[in-house]
ZAPAPA-895317 format. One record per atom (N, C-alpha, C): z, x, y negated. Coordinates in pm, whole numbers, plus 50000, padded with zeros to 5 digits. Atoms other than C-alpha are relative to their C-alpha. Layout:
// residues N
ZXY;...
END
This chain:
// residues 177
499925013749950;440153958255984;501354997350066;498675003449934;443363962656214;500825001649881;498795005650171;445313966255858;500344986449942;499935011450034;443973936255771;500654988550069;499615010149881;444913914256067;501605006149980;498744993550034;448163932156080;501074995149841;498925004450131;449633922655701;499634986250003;500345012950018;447723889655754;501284994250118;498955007749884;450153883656069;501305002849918;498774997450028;453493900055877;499914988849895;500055010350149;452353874555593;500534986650077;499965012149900;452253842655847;501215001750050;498934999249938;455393855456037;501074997249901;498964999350110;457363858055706;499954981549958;499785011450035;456323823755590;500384987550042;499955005149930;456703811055871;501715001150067;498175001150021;460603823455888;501054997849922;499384997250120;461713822455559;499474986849903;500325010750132;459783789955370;499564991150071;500005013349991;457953767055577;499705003750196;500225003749829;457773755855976;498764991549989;500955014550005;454103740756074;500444994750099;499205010549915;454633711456286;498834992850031;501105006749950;451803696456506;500534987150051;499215012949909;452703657356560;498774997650125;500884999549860;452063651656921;499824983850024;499685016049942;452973613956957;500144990149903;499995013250108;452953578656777;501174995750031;498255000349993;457113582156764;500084995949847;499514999050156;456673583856357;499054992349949;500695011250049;454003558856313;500564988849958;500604987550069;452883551956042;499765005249912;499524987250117;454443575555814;499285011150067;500554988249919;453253605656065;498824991750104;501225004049906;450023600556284;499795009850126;500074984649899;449303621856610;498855007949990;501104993450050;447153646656526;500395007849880;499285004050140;449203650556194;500175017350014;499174985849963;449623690356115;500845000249835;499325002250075;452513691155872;500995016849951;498954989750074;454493719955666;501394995749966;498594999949972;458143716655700;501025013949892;499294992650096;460343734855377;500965001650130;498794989549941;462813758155594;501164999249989;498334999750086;466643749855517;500875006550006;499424981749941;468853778555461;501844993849940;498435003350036;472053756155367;500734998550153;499454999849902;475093749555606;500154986650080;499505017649921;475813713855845;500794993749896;499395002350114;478193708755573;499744995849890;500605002650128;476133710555267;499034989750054;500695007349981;473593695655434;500354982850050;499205013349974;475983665455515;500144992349918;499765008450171;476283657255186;498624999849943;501195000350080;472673658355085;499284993050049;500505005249907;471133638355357;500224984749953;499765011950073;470493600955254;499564994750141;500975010349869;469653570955565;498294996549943;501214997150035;466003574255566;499045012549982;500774989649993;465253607955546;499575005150109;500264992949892;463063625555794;500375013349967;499604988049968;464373651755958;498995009650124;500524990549895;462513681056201;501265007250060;498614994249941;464983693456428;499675008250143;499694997649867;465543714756772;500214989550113;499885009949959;464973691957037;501045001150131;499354994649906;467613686657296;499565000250166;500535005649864;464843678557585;499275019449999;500534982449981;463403713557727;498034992350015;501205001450052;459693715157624;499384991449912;500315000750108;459693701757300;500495004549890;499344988050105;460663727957051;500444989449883;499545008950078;460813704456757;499724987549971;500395006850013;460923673956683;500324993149882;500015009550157;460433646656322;500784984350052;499345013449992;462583614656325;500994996949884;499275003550104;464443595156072;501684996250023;498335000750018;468183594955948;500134986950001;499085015750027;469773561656050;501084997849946;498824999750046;473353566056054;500585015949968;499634988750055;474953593455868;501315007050008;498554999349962;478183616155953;500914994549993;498975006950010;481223598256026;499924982550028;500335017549967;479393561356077;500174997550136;500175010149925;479373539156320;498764993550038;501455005550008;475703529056454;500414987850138;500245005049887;475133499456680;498644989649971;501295008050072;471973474356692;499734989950116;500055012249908;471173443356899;498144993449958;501165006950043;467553428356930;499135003749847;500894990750050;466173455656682;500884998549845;498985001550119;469153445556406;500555009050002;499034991550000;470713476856324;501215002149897;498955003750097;474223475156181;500665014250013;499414988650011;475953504356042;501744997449949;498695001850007;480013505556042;500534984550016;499595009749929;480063469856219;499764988449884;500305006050043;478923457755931;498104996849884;501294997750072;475433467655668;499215000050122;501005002449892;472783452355877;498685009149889;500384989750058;469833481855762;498614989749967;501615004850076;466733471055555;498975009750049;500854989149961;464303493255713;498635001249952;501125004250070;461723491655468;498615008750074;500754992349941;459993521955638;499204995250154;500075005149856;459533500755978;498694992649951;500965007849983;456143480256053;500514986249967;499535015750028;456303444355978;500234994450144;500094996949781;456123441956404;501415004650030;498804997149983;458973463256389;501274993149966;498975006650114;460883446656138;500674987150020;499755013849923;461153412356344;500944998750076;498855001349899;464083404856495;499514991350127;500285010749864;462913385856864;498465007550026;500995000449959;459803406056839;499855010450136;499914990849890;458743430457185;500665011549932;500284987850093;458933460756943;501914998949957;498654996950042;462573453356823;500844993550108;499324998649843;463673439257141;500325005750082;499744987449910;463613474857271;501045008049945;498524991150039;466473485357021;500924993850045;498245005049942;469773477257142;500605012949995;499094993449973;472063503657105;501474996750004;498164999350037;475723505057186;500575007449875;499134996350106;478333510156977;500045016550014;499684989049962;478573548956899;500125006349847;499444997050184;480343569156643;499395014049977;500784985650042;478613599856468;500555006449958;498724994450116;480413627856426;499835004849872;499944994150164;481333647256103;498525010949999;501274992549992;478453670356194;498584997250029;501355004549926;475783650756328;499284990249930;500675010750068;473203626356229;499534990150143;500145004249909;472073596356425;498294994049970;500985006250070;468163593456433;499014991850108;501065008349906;465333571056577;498394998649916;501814998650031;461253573156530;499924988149965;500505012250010;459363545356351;499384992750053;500745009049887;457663531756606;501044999550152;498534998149916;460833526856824;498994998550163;500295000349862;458623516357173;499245012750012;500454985949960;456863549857155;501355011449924;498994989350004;460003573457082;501285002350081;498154991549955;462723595457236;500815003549887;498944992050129;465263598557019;501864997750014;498474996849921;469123594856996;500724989450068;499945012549868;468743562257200;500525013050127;500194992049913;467893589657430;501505010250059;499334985250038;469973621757358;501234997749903;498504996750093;472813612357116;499775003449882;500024996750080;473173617856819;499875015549970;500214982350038;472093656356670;500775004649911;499174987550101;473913685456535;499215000849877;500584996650164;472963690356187;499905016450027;499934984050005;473103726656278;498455002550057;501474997549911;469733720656505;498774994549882;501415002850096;467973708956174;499315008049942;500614985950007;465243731756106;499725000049825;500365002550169;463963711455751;499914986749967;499745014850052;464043678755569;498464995849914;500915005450074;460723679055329;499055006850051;501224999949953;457293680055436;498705000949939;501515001550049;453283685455351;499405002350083;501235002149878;450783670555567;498655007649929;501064992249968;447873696955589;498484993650041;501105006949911;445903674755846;500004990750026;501275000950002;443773656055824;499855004649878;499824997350126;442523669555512;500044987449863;499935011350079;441713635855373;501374994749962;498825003650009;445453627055373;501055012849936;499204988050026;446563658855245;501175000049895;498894999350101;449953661655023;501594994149996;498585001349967;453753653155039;499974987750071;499765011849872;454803633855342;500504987349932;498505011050052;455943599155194;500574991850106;499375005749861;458513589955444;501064987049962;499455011150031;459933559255235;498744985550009;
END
């Protein structure tokens, strides 16, 4: 029996370093593409900030190292992408001072310019560097994100594609468009 438990843990540890990260969503930050309650499989990424700079499209969720102490990782979407320019006014987000963003992924609530919900974006002007991404949760009045903290290192990204587990009724590739 201790054999068993034993290769059953080196099995879990391995897959769990080498292919996929699970990911328990705690909060309605990613609502609702992600739900809380949500247990999700996270593909592992073994490329560099670099490669991954170039492969990264606005819109993709990302899982990342979080830079707040006691939340190991966290899911949020790519706004602005290395080298841009993000700023946003009354929930309008404009990228390089000019592409105001279609956020098809956003609530129709969200999506309102004058409504409470996009009245809480405003960001200043801020430039992203060559390494970083600049992201924010879909449900912007319930999220921390790089309103918060700044834009993230691409180096702290753990994985980019996903399979929700839980609930089982919902089970199969995250669609985060």
């Amino acid at each position: 029996m201790l054999v068993v438990v034993s290769v059953a843990n080196v099995i879990v540890f391995s897959l769990e370093r080498w292919v996929a990260v699970p990911l328990h969503v705690p909060s309605a930050s990613m609502e609702p593409a992600l739900r809380i309650g949500d247990r999700i499989l996270v593909r592992r990424r073994f490329d560099s900030p670099a490669q991954l700079a170039k492969r990264l499209d606005r819109g993709d969720v990302v899982v990342f190292r979080s830079p707040e102490r006691g939340h190991p990782l966290v899911v949020k979407r790519v706004i602005a992408l290395p080298g841009e320019t993000i700023q946003a006014r009354n929930g309008l987000v404009a990228i390089d001072n000019s592409t105001i963003l279609d956020e098809k992924w956003l609530s129709d609530s969200e999506r309102e310019s004058g409504s409470p919900a996009a009245d809480s974006v405003d960001i200043d002007r801020t430039e992203v560097g060559s390494r970083e991404v600049y992201v924010l949760g879909d449900n912007r009045d319930h999220s921390i994100d790089s309103r918060v903290y700044g834009p993230i290192s691409l180096a702290d990204v753990v994985g980019t594609e996903a399979i929700r587990i839980w609930p089982t009724g919902r089970f199969g590739t995250v669609d985060f468009q």
